[in-house]
N, C-alpha and C positions, 0 to 999 in steps of 0.2 A: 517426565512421568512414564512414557512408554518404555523406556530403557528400563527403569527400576521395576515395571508392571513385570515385564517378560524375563525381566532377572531373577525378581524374587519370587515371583507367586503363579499360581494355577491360573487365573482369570484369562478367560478369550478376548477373542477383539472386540466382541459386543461387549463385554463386562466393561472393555477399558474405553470404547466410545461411551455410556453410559458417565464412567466417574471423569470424563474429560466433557461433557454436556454439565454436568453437577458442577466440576471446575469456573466452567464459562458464565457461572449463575451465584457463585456462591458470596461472590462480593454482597450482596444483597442482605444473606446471614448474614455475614460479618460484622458491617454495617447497624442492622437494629439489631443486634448484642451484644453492641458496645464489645466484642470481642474476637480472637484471635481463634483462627478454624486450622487443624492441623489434622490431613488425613489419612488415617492410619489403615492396612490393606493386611490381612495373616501372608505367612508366607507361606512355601508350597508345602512344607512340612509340619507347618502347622503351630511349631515352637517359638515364633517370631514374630514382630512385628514390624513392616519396614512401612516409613510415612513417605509417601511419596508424592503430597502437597502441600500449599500453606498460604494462606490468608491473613491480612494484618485487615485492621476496622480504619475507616477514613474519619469512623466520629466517637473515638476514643482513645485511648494507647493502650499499649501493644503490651503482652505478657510475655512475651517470646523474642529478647533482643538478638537472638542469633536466628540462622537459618535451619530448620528443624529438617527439611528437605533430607534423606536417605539416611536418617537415622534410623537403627536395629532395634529395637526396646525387646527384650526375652518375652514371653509372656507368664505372666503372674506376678511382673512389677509392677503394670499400672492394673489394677481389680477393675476401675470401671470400665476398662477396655474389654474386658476379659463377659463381664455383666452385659453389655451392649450388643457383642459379637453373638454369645450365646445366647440371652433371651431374646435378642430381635427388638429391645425396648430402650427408650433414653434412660437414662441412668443421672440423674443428679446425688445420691447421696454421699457422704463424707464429707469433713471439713475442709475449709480451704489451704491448700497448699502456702508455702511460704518459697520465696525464689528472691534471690538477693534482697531479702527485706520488704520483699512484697508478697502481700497474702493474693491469693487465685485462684479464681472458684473456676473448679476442673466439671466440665460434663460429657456424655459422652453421646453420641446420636447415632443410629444404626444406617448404614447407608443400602437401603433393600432395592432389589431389583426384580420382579415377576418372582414374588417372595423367598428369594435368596437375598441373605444378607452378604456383602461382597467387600465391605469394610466395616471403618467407626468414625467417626467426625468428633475428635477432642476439641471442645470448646471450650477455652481458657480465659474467662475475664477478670482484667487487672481491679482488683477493689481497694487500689490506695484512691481513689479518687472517688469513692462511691457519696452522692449525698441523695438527697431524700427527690424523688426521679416526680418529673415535671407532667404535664400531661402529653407532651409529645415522646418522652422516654419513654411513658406507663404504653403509651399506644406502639413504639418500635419495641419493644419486649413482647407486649402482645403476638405481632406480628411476626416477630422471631420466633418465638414458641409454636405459630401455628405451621410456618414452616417448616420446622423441623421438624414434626409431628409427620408433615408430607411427607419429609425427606425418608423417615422411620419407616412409614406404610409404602412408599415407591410411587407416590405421585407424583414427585417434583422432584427434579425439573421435569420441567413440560417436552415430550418424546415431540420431535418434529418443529421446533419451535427456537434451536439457538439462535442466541442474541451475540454480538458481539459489544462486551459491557464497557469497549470504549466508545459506543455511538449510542447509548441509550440511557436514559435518565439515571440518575442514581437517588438515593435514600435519602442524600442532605441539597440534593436538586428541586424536593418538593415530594410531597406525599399525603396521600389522599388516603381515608379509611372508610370503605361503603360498606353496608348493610348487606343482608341477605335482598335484599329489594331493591338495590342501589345509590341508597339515600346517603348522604353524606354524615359518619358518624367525626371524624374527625381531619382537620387539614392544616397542615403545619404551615409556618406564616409565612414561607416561598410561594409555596403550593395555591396562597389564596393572592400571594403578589402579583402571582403569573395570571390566574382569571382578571383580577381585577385590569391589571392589561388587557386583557380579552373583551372588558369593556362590562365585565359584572359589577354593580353596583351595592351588593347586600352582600353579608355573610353566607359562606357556600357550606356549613351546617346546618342540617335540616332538609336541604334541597335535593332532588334528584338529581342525580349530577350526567346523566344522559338528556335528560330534559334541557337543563339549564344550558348544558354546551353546545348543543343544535342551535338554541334561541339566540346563542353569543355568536353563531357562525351558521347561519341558513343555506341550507342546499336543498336541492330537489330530488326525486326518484332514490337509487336504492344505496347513496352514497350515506342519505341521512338516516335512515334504519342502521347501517352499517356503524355508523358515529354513535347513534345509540346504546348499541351493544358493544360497544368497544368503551366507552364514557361508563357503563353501566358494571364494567368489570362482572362480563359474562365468558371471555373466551379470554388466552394467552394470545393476546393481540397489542400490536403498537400500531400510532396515527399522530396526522400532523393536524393541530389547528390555527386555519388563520382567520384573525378577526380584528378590525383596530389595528389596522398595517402593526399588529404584535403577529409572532408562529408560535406555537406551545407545539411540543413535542410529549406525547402519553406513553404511556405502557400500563397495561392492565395485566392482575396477578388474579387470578380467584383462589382463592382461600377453601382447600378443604379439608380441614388435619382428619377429619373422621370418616372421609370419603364424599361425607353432601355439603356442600358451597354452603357456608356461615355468613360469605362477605368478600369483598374484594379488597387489593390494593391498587393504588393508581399513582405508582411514578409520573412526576413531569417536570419540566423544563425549558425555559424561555430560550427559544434557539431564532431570535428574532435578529439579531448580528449574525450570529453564524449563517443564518440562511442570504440576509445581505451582502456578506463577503461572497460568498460561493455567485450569486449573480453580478457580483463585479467581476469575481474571476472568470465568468463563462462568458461576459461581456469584452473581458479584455482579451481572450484567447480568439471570439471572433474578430475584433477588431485584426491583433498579429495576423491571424489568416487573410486576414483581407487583406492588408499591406503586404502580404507576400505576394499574395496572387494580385494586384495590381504591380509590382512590381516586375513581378514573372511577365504580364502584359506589355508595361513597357519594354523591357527589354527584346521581347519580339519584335515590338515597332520597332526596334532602334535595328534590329538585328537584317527585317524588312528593308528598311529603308537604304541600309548598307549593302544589301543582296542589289537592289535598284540599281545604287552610283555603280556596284562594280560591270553589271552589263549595260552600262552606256558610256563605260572608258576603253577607248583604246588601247592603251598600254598594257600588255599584260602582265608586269610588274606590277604593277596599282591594283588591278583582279586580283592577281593573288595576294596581296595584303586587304583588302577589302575580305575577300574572301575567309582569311585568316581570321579577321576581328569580327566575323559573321557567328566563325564556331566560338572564339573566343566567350563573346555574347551569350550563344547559347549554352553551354556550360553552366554558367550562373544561373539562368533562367530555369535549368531544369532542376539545380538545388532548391532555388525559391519556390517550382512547380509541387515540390516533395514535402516542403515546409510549408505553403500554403494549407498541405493534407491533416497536417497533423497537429494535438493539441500542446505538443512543445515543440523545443527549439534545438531537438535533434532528430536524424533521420537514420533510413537502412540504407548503408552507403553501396550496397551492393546491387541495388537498382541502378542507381544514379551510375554505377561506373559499368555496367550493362549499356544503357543509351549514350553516355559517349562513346564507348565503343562504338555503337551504331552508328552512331552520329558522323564520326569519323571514319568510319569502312565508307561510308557513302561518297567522300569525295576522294578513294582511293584511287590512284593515276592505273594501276592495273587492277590485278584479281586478289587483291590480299583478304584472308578472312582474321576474326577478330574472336578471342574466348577469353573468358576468364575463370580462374579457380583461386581456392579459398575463400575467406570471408572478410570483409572489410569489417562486416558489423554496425552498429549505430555507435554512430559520430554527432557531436555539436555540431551545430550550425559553424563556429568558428573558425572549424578545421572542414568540416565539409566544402567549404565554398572555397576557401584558396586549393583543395585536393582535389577539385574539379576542374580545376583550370590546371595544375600542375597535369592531371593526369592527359586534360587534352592537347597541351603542348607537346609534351613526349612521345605519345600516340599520333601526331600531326606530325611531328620530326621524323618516324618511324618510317612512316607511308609516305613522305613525299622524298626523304633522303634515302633510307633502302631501299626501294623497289624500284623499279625499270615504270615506261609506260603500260606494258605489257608483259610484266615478269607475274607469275604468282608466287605466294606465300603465306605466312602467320605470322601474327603477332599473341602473344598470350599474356595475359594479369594475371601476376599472383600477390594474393593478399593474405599474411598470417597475423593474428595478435598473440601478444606474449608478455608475460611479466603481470605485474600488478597481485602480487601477493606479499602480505607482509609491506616491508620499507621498497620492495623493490617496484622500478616506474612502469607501466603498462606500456607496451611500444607497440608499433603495426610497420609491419615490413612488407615491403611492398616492392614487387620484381616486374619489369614490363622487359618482355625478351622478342626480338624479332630473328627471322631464320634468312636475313634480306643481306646486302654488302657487306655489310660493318663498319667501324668506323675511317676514318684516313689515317693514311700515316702518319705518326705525331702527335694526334688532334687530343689537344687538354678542355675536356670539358669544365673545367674550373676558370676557362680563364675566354672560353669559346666568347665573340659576339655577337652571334646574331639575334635578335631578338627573341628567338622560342624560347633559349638556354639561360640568357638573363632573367628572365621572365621566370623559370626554374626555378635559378638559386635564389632568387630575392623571395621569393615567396616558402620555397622546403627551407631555405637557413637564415631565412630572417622571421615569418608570421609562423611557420609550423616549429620554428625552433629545433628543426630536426637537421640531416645530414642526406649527402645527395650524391651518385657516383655513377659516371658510364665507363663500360670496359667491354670487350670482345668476347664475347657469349661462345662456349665451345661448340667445334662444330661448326663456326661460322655465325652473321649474324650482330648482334647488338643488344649490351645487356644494360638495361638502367636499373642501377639499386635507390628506394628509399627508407630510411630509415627516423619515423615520426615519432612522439612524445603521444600519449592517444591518454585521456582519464577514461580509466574504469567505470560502469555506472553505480558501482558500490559509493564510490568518489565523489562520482558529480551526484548522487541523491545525498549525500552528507553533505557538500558543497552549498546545492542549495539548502538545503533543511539550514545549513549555518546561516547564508542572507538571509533566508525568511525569517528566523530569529533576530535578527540584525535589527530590518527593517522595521519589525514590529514593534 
């Protein structure tokens, strides 16, 4: 809609926040009109008309099987557009159109803002299905009319007040019709399913329905005034009620096609699962955090306890492998420390490889310091915990194989992501360069044994699935390349959205 606003027509940004506030409300028309909203904008010259929205109804079909979206219409082909635009007034007359064999009553509704009118809202409803309308139709026509009556004068939508219309009740969620006084004139048979959950016992026609819903759901001080006038469809207000381990979720509409509140409407909806799922998932999120951070805990002990055996052995072979499986340890611990933080099961890996660094400058044999550039980014859990360990191995081979006891120098990380557009795979490359000996004569890191390098490969080309390479860094020094397989989080939010579909 912005694109076709600033393309086709005069309108400002207020005019076009205004018809994108109407946008985020208008499901609601659509809805009690059993019909199709398509809205039309003049263009800058005046000669045209370009639609640049559109509305299909959840409680009827559709007059409109294609997508009306940035269609031109001249002006003086459709007249009641032309009637709407210029008087400032809805427009019902003429007969019903005919469209592939279907008759459709076109109207038109002036879309006004601080009394400029700034479009026209074609509402199109299909009448091969029309029969003789019920007392819930007679009441959502009502309420469409008065509506659109707003929509004409520039009441509605309500300024200060968007909804987001996929968290909020809708039309065939339950619907309530109040008086000028509050009093229940009519309530569709969700609408009375859901009280009666709430633990009402009688017909909620007749009843004040601010009264009735305090007494379903007692509270004290200025919550229950509050519920009052929210039940009583006095203000653009939504609220939650719990009563009879049920939740009802409200929304209140007031009604005033002629400027003075005739009545209200009162959306709702039994969100009594919903709100049950969300406290298992906030239950299960703390549980996960707690199992990390107990296990963050242990592994300190453990990491402790190997700090111990190594200063009370002799051998200083045995220290230094002690020593090794200390950082080892820690490594893990601080991916678990980082997952404990957070409400999933990925992190910002560019902390974590911050404090191994740290980690590892500490038990440097001389002066070497430690940086890194780039971005690692947020990572799963899956790939963070073995890239923590890979990165302290290399870092730990760095510092105890390049440098002297007393030599200084650098070591630097670099981390770039790339790819992940289109079919192509996301990867994270990853360079740890040291400015220290270099390697030995000969020396195949592919085939090296000692434990840091196996340790390496088994984990970059077997768990990371990726590739892994040391070579002589120009200049002197020692260059490790990796190169990992990394999901985008465009990926993994569709990854999961797919299991959570799954499981459901």
């Amino acid at each position: 809609m912005n694109d076709l606003v600033r393309q086709h027509t005069a309108l400002s940004d207020t005019d076009l926040e205004w018809l994108h506030l109407l946008v985020s409300e208008w499901q609601l028309l659509a809805d009690l009109s059993f019909a199709d909203l398509v809205l039309w904008v003049p263009t800058l010259d005046g000669t045209r008309y370009v639609s640049v929205a559109q509305m299909r109804p959840n409680t009827g079909p559709t007059s409109h099987q294609d997508d009306m979206v940035g269609h031109l219409v001249p002006r003086g082909r459709r007249p009641l557009l032309d009637a709407a635009l210029d008087e400032g007034r809805i427009v019902r007359e003429g007969d019903p159109e005919w469209r592939e064999e279907v008759p459709v009553r076109v109207e038109s509704i002036p879309v006004r803002r601080e009394g400029r009118v700034l479009g026209v809202i074609a509402r199109n409803t299909n009448l091969l299905t029309v029969r003789t309308p019920s007392r819930l139709e007679l009441t959502y026509l009502q309420s469409a009319s008065d509506l659109a009556q707003m929509i004409a004068a520039g009441s509605f939508p309500f300024y200060g007040h968007q909804v987001d219309m996929d968290h909020v009740p809708r039309v065939g969620d339950g619907l309530i019709r109040l008086d000028a006084d509050g009093v229940v004139q009519y309530a569709s048979p969700n609408a009375l399913s859901a009280y009666h959950r709430l633990g009402l016992a009688t017909d909620l026609v007749g009843l004040h329905l601010g009264e009735a819903t305090t007494e379903l759901a007692p509270s004290k001080g200025p919550v229950d005034e509050a519920l009052v006038k929210l039940a009583s469809g006095w203000a653009p207000r939504g609220a939650e009620v719990e009563a009879n381990d049920c939740v009802v979720q409200l929304r209140a509409i007031p009604l005033k096609p002629k400027g003075t509140r005739i009545g209200s409407l009162i959306l709702l909806r039994d969100i009594t699962e919903v709100r049950r799922r969300e406290r298992e998932l906030i239950t299960k999120d703390a549980t996960i955090r707690e199992i990390h951070h107990r296990v963050k805990n242990n592994l300190q002990t453990v990491a402790a306890l190997l700090r111990l055996q190594a200063r009370r052995m002799d051998s200083d072979r045995g220290k230094d492998a002690l020593n090794e499986a200390v950082r080892r340890v820690g490594s893990i611990a601080i991916v678990h420390e980082t997952l404990s933080q957070n409400l999933d099961e990925r992190v910002e890996f560019d902390e974590i490889a911050d404090r191994v660094l740290a980690m590892v400058a500490e038990i440097s044999p001389g002066r070497v310091t430690g940086r890194r550039t780039g971005r690692f980014g947020i990572l799963g859990a899956e790939i963070a915990t073995p890239l923590s360990m890979v990165l302290t191995e290399v870092l730990q081979n760095a510092m105890e194989h390049g440098f002297g006891a007393d030599e200084q120098g650098s070591i630097e990380v670099h981390a770039v992501r790339g790819g992940g557009s289109g079919h192509e795979e996301a990867r994270l490359l990853v360079t740890v360069q040291d400015n220290g000996r270099g390697l030995p004569e000969g020396f195949d890191p592919h085939s090296a044994g000692n434990l840091g390098l196996q340790i390496v490969r088994t984990l970059v080309e077997g768990e990371l699935s990726g590739s892994f390479d040391m070579q002589p860094a120009p200049g002197g020094g020692t260059r490790v390349l990796f190169d990992l397989p990394v999901e985008t989080e465009k990926r993994e939010r569709e990854r999961n959205e797919r299991e959570g579909r799954e499981q459901r």
